[in-house]
N, CA, C and O atoms as CSV, one atom per row, in Angstrom:
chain,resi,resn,atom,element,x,y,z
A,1,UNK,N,N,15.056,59.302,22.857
A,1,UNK,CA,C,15.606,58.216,23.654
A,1,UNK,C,C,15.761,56.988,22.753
A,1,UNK,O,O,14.848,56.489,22.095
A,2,UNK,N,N,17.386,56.442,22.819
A,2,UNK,CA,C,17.446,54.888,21.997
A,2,UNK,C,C,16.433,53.804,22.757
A,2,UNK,O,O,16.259,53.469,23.929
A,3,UNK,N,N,15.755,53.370,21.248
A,3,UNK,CA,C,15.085,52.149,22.477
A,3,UNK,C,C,15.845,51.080,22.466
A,3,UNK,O,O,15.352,49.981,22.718
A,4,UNK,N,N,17.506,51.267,22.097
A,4,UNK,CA,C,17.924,50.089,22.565
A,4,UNK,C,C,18.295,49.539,23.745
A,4,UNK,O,O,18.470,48.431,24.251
A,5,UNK,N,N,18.373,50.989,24.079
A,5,UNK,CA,C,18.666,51.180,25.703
A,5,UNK,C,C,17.521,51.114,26.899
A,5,UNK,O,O,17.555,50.838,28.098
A,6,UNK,N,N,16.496,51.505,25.967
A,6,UNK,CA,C,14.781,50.913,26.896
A,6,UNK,C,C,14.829,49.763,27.043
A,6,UNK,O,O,14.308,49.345,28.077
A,7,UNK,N,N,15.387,48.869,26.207
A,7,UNK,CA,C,15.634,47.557,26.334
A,7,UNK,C,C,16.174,47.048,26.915
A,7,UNK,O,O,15.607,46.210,27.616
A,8,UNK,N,N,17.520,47.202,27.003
A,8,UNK,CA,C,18.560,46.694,27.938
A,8,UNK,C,C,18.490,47.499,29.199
A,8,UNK,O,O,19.350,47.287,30.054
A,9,UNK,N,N,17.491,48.469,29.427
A,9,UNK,CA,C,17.143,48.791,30.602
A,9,UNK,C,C,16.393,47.770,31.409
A,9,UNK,O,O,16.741,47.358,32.515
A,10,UNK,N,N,14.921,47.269,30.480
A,10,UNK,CA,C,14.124,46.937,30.954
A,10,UNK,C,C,14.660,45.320,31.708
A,10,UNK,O,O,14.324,44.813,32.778
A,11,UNK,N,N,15.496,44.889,30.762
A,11,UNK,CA,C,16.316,43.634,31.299
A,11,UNK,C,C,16.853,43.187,32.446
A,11,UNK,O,O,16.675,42.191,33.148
A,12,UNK,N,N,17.927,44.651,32.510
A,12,UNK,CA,C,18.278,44.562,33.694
A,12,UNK,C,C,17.266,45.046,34.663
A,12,UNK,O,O,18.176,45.198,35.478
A,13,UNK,N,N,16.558,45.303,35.109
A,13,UNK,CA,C,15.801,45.821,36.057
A,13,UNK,C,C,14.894,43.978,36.065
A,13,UNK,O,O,14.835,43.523,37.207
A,14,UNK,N,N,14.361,43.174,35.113
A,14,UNK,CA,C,14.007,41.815,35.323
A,14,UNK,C,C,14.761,41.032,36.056
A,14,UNK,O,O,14.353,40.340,36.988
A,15,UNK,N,N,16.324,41.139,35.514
A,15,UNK,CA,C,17.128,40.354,36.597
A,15,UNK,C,C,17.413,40.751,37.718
A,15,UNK,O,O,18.564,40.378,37.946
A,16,UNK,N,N,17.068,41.225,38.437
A,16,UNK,CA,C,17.197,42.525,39.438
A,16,UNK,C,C,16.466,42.602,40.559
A,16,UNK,O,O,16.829,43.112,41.619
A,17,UNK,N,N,15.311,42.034,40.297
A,17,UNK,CA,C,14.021,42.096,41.092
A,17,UNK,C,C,14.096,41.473,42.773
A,17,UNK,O,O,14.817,40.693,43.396
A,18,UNK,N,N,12.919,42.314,43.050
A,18,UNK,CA,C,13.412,42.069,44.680
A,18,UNK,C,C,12.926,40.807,44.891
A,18,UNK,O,O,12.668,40.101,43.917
A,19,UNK,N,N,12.781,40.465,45.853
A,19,UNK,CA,C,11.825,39.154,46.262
A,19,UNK,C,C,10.942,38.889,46.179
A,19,UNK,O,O,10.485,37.775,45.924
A,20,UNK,N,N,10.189,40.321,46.471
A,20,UNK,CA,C,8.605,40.459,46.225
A,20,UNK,C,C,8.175,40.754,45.224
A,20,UNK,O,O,6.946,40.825,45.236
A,21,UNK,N,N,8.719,41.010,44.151
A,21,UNK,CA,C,8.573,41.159,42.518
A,21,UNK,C,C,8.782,40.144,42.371
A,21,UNK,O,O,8.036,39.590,41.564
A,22,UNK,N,N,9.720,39.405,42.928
A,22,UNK,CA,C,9.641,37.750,41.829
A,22,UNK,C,C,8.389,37.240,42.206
A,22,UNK,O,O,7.622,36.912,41.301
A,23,UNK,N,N,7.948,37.081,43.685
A,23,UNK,CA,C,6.456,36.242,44.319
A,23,UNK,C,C,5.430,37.436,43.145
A,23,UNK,O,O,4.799,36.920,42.222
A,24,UNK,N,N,5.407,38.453,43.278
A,24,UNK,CA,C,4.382,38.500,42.481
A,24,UNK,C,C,4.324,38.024,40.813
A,24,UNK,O,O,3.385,37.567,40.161
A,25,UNK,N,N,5.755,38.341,40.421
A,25,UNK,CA,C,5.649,37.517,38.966
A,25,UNK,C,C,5.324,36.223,39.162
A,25,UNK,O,O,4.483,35.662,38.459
A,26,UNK,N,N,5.727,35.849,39.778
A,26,UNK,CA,C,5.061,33.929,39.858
A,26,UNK,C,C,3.530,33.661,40.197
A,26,UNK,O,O,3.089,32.538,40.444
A,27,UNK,N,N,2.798,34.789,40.179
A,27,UNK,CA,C,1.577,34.946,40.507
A,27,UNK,C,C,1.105,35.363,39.594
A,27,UNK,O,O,0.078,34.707,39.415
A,28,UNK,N,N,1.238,36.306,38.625
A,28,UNK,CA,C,1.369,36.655,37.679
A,28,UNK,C,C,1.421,35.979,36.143
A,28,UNK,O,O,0.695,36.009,35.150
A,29,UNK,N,N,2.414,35.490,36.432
A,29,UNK,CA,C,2.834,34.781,34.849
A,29,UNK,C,C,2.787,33.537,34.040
A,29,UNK,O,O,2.607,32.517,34.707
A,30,UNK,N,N,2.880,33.418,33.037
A,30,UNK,CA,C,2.300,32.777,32.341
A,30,UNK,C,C,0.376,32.504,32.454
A,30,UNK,O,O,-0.093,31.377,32.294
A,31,UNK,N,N,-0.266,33.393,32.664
A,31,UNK,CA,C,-1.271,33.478,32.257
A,31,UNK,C,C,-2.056,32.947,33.935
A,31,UNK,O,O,-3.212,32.525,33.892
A,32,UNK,N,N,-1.655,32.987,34.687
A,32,UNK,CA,C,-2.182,32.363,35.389
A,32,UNK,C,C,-2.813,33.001,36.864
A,32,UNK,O,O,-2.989,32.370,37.906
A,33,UNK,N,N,-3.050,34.232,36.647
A,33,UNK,CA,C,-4.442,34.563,37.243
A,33,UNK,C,C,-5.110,35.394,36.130
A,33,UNK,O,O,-4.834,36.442,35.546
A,34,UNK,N,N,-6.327,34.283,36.072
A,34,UNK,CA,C,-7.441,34.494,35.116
A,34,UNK,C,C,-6.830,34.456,33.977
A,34,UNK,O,O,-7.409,35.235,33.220
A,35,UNK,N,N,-6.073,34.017,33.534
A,35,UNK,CA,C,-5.696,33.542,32.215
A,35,UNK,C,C,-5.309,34.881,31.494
A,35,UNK,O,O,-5.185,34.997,30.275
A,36,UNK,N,N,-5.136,35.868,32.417
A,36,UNK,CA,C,-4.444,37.677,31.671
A,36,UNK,C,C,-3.411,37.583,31.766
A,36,UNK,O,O,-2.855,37.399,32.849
A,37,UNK,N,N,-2.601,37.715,30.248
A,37,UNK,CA,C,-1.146,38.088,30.150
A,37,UNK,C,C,-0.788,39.204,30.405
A,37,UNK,O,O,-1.100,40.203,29.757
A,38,UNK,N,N,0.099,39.165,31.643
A,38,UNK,CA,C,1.296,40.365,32.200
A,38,UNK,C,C,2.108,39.982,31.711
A,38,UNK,O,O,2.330,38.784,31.533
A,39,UNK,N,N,2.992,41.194,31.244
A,39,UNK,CA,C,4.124,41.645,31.046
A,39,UNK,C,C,5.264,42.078,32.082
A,39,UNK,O,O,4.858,42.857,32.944
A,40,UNK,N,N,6.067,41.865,32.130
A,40,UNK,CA,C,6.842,42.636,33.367
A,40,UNK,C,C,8.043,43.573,32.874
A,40,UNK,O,O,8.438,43.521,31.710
A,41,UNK,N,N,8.647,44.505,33.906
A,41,UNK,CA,C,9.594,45.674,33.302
A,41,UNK,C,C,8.819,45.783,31.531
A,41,UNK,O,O,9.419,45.544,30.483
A,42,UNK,N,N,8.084,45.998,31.604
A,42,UNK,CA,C,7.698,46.394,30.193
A,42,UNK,C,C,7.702,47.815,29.868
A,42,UNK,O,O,7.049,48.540,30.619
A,43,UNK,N,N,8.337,48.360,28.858
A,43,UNK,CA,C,8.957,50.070,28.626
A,43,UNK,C,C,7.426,50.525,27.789
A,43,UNK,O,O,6.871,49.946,26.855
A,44,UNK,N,N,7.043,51.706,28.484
A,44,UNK,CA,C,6.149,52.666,27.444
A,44,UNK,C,C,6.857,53.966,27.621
A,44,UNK,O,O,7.279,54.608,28.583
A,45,UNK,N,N,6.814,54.162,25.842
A,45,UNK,CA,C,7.194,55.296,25.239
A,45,UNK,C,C,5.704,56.300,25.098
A,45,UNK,O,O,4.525,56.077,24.822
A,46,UNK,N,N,6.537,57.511,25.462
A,46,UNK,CA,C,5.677,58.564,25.082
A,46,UNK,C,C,6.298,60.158,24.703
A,46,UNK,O,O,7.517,60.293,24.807
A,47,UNK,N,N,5.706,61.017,24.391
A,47,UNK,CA,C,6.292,62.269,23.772
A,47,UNK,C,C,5.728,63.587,24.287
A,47,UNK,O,O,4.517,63.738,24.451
A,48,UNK,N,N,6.373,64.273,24.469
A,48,UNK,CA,C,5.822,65.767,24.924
A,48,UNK,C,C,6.636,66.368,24.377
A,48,UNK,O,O,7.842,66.124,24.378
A,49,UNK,N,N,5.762,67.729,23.529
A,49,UNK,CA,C,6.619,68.188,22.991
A,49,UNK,C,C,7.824,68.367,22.377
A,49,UNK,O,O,8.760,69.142,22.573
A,50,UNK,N,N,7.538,67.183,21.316
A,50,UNK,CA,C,8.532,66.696,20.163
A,50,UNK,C,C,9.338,65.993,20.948
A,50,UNK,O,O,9.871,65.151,20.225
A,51,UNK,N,N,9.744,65.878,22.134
A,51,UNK,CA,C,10.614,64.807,22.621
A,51,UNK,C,C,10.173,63.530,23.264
A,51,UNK,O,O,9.348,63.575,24.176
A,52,UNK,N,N,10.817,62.056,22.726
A,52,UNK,CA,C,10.193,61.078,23.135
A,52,UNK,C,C,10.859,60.982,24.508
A,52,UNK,O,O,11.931,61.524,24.780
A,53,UNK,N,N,9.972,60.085,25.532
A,53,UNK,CA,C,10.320,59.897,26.922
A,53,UNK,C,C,10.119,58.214,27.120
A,53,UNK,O,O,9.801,57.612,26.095
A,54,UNK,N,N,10.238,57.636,28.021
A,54,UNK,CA,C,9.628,56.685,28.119
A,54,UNK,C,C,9.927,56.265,30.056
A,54,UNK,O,O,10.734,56.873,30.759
A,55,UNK,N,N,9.189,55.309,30.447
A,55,UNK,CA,C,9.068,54.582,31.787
A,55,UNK,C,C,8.714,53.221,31.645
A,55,UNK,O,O,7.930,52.761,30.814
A,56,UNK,N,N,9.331,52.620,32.492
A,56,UNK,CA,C,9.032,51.200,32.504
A,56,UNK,C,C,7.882,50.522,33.618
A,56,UNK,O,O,7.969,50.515,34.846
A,57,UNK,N,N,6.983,50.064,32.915
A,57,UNK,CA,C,5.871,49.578,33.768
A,57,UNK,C,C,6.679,48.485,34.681
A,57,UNK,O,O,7.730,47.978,34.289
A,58,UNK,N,N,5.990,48.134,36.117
A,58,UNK,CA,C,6.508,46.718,36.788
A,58,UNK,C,C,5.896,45.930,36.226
A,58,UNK,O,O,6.515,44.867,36.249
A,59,UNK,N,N,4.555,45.813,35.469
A,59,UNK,CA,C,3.608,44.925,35.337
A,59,UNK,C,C,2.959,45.466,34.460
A,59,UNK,O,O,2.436,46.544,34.743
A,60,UNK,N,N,2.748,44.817,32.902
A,60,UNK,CA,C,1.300,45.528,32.344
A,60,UNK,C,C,0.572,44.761,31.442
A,60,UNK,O,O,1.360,44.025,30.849
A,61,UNK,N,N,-0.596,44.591,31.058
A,61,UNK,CA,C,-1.584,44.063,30.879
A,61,UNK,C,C,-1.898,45.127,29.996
A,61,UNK,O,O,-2.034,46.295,30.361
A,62,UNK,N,N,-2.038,44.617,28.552
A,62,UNK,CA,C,-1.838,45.330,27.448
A,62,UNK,C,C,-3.177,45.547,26.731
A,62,UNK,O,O,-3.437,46.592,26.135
A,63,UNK,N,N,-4.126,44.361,26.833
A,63,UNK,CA,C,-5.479,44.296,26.712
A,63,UNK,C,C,-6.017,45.068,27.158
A,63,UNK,O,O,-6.662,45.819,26.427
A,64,UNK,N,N,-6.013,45.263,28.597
A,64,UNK,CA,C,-6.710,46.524,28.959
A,64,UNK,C,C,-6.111,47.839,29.726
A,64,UNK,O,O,-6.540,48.421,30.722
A,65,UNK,N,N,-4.889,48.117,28.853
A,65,UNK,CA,C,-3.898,49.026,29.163
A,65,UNK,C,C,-3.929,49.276,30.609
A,65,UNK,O,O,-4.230,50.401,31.008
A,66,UNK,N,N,-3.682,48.455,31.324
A,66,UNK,CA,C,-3.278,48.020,32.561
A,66,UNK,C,C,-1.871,48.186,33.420
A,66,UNK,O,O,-1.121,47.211,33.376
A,67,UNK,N,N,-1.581,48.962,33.948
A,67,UNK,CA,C,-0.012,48.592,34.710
A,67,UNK,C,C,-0.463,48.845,36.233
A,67,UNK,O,O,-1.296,49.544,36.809
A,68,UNK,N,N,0.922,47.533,36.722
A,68,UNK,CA,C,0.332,47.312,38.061
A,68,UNK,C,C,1.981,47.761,38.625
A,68,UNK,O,O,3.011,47.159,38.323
A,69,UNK,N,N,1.891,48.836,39.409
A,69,UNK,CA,C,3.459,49.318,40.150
A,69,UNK,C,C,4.004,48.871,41.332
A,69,UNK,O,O,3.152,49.236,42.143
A,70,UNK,N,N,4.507,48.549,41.695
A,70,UNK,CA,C,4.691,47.740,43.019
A,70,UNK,C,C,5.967,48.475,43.835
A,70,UNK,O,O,7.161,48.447,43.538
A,71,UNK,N,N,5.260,49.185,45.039
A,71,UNK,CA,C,6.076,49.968,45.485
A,71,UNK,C,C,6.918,49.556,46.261
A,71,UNK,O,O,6.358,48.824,47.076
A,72,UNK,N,N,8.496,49.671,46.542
A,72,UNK,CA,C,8.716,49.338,47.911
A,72,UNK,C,C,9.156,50.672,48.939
A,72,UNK,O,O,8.356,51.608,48.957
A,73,UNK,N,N,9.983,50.744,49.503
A,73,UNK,CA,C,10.660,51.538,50.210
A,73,UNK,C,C,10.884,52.855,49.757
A,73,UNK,O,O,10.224,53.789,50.213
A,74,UNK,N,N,11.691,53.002,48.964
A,74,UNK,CA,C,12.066,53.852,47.733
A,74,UNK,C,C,10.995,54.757,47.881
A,74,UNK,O,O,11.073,55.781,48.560
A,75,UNK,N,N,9.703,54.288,47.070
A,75,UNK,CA,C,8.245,54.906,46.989
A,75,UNK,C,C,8.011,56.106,48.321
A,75,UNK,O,O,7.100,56.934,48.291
A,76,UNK,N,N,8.663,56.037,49.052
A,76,UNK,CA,C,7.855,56.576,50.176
A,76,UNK,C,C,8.722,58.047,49.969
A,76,UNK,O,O,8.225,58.974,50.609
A,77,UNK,N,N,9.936,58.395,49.175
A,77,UNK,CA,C,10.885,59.165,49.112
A,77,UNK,C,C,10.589,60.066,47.991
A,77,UNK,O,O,11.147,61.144,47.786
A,78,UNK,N,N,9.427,59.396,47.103
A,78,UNK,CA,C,9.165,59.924,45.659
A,78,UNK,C,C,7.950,60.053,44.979
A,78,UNK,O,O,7.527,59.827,43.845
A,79,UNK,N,N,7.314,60.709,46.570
A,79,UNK,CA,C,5.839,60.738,46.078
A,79,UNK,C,C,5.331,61.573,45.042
A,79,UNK,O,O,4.304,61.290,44.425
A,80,UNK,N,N,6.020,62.605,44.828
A,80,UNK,CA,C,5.714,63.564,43.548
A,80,UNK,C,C,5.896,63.506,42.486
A,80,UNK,O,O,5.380,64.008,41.487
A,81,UNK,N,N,7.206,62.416,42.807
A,81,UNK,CA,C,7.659,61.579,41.012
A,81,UNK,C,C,6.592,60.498,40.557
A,81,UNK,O,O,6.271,60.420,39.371
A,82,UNK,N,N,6.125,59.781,41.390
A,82,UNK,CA,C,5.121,58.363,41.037
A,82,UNK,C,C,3.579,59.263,40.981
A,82,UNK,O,O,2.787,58.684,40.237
A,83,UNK,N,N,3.170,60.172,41.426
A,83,UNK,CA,C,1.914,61.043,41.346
A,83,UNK,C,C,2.515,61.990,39.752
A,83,UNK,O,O,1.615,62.540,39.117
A,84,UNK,N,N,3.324,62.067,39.446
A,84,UNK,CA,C,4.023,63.066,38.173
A,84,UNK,C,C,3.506,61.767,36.764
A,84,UNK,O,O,2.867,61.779,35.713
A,85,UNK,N,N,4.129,60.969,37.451
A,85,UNK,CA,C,3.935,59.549,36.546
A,85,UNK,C,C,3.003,58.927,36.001
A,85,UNK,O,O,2.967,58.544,34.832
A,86,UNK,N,N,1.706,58.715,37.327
A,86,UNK,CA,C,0.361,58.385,37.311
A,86,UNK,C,C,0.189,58.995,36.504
A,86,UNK,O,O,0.109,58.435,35.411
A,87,UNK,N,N,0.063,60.195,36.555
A,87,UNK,CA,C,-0.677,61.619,35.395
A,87,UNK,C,C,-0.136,61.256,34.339
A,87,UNK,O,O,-0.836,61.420,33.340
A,88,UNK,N,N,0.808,60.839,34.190
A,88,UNK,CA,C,1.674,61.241,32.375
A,88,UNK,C,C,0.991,59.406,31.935
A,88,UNK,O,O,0.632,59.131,30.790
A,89,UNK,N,N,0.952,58.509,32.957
A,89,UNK,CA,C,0.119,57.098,32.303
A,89,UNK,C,C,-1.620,57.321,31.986
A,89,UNK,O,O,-2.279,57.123,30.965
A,90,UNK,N,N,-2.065,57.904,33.587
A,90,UNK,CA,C,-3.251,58.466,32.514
A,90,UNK,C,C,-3.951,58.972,31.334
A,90,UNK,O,O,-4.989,58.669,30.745
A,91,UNK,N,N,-2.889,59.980,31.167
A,91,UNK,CA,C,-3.001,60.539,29.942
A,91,UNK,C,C,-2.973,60.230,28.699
A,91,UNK,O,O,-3.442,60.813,27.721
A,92,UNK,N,N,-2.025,58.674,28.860
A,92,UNK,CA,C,-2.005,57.820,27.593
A,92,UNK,C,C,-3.100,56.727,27.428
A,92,UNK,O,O,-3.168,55.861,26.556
A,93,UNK,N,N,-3.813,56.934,28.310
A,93,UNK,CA,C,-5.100,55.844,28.506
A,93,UNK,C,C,-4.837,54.610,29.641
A,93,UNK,O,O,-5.584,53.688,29.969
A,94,UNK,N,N,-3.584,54.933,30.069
A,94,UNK,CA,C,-3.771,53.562,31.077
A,94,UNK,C,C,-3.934,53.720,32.100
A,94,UNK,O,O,-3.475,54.709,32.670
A,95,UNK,N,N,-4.796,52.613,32.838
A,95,UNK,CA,C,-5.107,52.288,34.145
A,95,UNK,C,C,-3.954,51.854,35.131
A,95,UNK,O,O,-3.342,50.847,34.775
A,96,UNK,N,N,-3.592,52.392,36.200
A,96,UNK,CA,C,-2.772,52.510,37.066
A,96,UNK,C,C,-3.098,51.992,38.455
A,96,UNK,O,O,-3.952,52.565,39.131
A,97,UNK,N,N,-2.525,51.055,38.850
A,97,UNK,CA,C,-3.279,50.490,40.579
A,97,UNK,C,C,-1.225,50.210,40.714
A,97,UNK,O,O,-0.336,49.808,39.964
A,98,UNK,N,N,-1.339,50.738,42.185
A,98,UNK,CA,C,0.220,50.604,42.998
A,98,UNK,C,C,-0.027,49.680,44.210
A,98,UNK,O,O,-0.681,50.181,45.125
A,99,UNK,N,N,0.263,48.807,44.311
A,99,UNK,CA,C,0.874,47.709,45.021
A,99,UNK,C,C,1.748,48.027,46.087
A,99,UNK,O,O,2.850,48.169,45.557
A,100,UNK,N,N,1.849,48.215,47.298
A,100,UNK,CA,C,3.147,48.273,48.102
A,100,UNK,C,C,3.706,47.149,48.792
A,100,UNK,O,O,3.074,46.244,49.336
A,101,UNK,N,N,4.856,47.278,48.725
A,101,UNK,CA,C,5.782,45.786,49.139
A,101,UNK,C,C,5.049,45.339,50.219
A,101,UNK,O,O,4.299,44.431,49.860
A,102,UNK,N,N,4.957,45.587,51.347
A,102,UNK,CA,C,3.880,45.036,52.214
A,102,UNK,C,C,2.747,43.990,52.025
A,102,UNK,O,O,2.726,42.847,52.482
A,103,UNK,N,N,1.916,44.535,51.347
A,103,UNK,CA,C,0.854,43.803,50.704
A,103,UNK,C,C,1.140,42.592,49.878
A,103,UNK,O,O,0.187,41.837,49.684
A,104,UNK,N,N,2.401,42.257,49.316
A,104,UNK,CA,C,2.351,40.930,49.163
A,104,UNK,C,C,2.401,39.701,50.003
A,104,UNK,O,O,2.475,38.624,49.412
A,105,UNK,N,N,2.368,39.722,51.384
A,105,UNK,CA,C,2.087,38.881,52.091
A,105,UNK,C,C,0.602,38.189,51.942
A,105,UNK,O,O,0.367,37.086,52.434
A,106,UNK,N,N,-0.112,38.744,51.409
A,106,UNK,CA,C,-1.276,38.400,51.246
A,106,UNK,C,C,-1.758,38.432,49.749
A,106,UNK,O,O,-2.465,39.367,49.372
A,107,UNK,N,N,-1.361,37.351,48.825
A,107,UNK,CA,C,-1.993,37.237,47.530
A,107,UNK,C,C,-3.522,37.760,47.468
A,107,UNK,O,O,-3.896,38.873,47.100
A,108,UNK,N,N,-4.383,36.585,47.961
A,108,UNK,CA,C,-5.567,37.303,48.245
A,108,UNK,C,C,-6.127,38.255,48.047
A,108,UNK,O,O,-7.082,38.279,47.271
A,109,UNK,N,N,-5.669,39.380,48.733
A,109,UNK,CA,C,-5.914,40.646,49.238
A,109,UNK,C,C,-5.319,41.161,47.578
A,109,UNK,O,O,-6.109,41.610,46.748
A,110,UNK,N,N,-4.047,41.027,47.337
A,110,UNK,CA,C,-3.535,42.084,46.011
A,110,UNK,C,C,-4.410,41.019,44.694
A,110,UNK,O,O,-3.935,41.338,43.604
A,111,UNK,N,N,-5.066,40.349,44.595
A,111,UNK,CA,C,-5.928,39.328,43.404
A,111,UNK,C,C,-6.556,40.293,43.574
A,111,UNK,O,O,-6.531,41.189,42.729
A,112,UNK,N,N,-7.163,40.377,44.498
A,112,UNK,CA,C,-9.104,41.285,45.116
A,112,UNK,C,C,-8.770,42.850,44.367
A,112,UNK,O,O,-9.527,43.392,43.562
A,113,UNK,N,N,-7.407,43.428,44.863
A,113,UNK,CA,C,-7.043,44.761,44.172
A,113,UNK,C,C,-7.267,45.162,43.138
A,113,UNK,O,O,-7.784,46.240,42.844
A,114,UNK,N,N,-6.576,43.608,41.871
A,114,UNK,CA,C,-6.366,43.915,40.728
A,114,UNK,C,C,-7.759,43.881,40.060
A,114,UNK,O,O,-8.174,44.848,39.421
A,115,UNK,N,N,-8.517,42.672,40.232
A,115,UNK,CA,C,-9.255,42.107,39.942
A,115,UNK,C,C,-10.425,43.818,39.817
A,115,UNK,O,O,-10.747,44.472,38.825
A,116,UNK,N,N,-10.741,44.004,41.239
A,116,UNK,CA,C,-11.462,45.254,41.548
A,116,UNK,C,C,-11.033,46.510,40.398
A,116,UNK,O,O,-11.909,47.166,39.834
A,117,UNK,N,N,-9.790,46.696,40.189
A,117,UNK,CA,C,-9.427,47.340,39.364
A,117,UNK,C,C,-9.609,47.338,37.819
A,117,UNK,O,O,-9.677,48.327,37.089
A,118,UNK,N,N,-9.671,46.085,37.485
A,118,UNK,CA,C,-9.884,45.873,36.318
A,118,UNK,C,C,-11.076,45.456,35.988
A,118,UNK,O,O,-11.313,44.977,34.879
A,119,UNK,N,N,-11.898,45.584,36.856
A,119,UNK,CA,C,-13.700,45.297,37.115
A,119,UNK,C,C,-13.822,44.298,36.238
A,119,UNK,O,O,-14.267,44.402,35.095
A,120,UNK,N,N,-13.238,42.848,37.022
A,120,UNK,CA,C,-13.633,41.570,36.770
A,120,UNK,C,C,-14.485,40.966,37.405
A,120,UNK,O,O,-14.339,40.938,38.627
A,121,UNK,N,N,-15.170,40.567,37.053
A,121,UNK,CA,C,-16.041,39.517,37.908
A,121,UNK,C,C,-16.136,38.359,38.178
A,121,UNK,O,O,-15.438,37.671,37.433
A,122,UNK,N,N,-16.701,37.790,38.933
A,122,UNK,CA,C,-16.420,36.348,39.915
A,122,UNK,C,C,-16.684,35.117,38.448
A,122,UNK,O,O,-17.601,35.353,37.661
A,123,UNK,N,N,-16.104,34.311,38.320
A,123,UNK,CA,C,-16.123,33.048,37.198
A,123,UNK,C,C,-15.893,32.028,37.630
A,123,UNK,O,O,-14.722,31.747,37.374
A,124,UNK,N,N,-16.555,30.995,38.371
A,124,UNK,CA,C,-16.360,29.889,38.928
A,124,UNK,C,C,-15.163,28.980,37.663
A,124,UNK,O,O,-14.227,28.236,37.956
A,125,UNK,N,N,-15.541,29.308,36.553
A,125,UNK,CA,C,-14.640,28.423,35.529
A,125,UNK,C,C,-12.966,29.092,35.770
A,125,UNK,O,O,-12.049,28.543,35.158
A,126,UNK,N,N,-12.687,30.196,36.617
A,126,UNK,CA,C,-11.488,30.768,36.854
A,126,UNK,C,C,-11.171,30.400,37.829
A,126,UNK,O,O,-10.108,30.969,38.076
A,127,UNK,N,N,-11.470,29.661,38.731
A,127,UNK,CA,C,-10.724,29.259,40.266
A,127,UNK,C,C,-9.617,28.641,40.045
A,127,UNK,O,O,-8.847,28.295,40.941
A,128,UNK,N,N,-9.454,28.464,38.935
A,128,UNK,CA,C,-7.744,27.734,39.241
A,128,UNK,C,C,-6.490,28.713,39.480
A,128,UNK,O,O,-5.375,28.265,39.211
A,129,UNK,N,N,-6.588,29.784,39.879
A,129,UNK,CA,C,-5.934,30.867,40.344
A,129,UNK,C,C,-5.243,30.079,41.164
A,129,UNK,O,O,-5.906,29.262,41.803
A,130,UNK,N,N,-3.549,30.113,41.393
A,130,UNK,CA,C,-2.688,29.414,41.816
A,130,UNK,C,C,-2.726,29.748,43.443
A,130,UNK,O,O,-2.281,29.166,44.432
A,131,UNK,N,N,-3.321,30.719,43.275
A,131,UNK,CA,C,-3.351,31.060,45.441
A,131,UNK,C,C,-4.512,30.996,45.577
A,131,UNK,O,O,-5.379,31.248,44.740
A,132,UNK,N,N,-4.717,30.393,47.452
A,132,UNK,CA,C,-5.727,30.749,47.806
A,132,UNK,C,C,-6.231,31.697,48.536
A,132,UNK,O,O,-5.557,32.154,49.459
A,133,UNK,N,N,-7.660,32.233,48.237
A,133,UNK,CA,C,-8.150,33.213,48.727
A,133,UNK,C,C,-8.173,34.225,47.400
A,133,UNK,O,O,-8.724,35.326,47.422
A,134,UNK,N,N,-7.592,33.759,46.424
A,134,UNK,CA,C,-8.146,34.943,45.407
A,134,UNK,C,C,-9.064,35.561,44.959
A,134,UNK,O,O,-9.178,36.745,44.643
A,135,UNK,N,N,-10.125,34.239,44.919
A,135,UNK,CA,C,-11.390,35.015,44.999
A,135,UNK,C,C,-12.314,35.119,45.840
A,135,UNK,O,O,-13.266,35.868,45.622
């Protein structure tokens, strides 16, 4: 696979984003819950059997090989492809937590997710988390 085209994939799919991908990138980005840099549409390459493949994370957190998927509608049509997927990210060492469009009504609640996921713990010096109820 050209990764020039992982690229200009990953682009367009940034400009692209639903509504609820943008609220969560703005929750997200520039460092600003807990000061962890996400990435967004970010492409990982991988190989099976001599052929490279790759998928684009919604969200990933590179420090602690982290991707966060954010499902909407779609998801509910392709459960064997995103369970096919999980497995092939596992396998490369990363941690996987899915988000469904729903659940962004409540920052809160998806902070508590990630947070839980990435077994962070409570830091009074971190409350400046841009929503409330994050921690």
């Amino acid at each position: 696979m050209d990764y020039g085209y992982i690229k200009k994939r990953a682009r367009e799919l940034r400009k692209n984003q639903t509504s609820a991908e943008i609220g969560l990138w703005e929750f997200l980005r520039n460092r600003s819950f807990r000061g962890l840099k996400f990435l967004r549409q970010h492409p990982i390459e991988y190989e099976v059997g001599g052929r490279r493949f790759f998928f684009i994370a919604d969200f990933y957190f590179a420090e602690k090989k982290f991707v966060l998927e954010f499902d909407g509608k779609v998801h509910d049509f392709q459960k064997e492809r995103d369970r096919e997927r999980d497995r092939m990210m596992r396998t490369l060492g990363l941690t996987v937590l899915r988000i469904k469009n729903e659940e962004i009504v409540d920052m809160g609640k998806v902070a508590l997710k990630i947070k839980k996921s990435l077994k962070l713990s409570f830091s009074p010096s971190l409350q400046a988390e841009r929503v409330s109820g994050g921690e």
